[in-house]
C-alpha positions in Angstrom: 67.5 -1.8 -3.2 68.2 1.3 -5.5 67.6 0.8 -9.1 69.4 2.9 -11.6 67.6 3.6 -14.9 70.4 1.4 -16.3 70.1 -1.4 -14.1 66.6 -1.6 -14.8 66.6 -1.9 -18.3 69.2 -4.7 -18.1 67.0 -6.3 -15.6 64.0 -6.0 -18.7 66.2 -6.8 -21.3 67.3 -9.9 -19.4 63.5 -10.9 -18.8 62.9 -10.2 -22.7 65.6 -13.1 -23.2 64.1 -15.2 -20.5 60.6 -15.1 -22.1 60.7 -18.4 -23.6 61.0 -20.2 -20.5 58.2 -18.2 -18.9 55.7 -20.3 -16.7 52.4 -20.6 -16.5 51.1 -17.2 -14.4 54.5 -15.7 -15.5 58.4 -15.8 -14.3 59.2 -18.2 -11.6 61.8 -17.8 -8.9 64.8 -19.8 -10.6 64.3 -17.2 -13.5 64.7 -14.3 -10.9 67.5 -15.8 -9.2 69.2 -15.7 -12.6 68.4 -12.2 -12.9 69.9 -11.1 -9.7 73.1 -13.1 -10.7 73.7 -11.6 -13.9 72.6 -7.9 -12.3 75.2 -8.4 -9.7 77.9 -9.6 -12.3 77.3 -6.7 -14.6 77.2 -4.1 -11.6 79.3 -5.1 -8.4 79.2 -1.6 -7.3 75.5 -1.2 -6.7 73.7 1.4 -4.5 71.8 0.0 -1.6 71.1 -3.5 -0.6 71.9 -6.5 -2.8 69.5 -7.5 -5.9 68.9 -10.9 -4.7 65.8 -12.9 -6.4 63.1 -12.1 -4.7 64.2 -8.2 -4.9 63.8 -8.8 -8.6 60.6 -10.8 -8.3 59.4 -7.7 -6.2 60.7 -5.2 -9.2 58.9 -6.8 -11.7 55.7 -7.2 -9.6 55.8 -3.2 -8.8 57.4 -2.4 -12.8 54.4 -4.4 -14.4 52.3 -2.1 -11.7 53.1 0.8 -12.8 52.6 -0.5 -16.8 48.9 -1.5 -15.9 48.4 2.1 -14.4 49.7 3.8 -17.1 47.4 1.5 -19.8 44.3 2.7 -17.6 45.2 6.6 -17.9 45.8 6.1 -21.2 42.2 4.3 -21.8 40.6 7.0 -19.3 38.7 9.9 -20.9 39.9 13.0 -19.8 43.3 12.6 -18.9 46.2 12.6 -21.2 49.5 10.6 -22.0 52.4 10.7 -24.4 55.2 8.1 -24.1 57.7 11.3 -24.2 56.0 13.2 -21.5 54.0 10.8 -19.5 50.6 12.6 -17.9 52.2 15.9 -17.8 52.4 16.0 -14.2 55.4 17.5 -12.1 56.5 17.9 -8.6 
């Protein structure tokens, strides 16, 4: 699936509201499943395949990935980060 910047943050922001019925070792399927639905109601016109549940399962798993990376650049001596710029690095 393609994820637009927009349809990631309504993904987040719908995780933000699901929080309270967050599991023990995090978000379980039914809460992705939900996900998915409300994605695909608020975008019917999406790029690439489907958003089903388990591609949002698998776009939080790689999302809270990248976060994790980024805290241990940010706690690494030597390198640098900014939450404007990132580490600085281009293509």
């Amino acid at each position: 699936a393609v994820w637009l910047k927009a349809e990631e943050t309504t993904f987040l922001e719908f995780l933000v509201l699901a929080f309270p019925s967050l599991g023990d070792g995090g978000f379980k399927m039914p809460t992705f499943n939900q996900a998915s639905t409300h994605l695909n109601a608020k975008y019917p016109h999406q790029r690439g395949a489907e958003k089903s549940g388990i591609v949002c399962k698998n776009k939080w798993t790689a999302l809270k990935k990248s976060y994790q990376s980024i805290v241990e650049i940010k706690c690494t001596s030597g390198f640098t980060w900014s939450n404007e710029q990132g580490a600085g690095i281009t293509d």
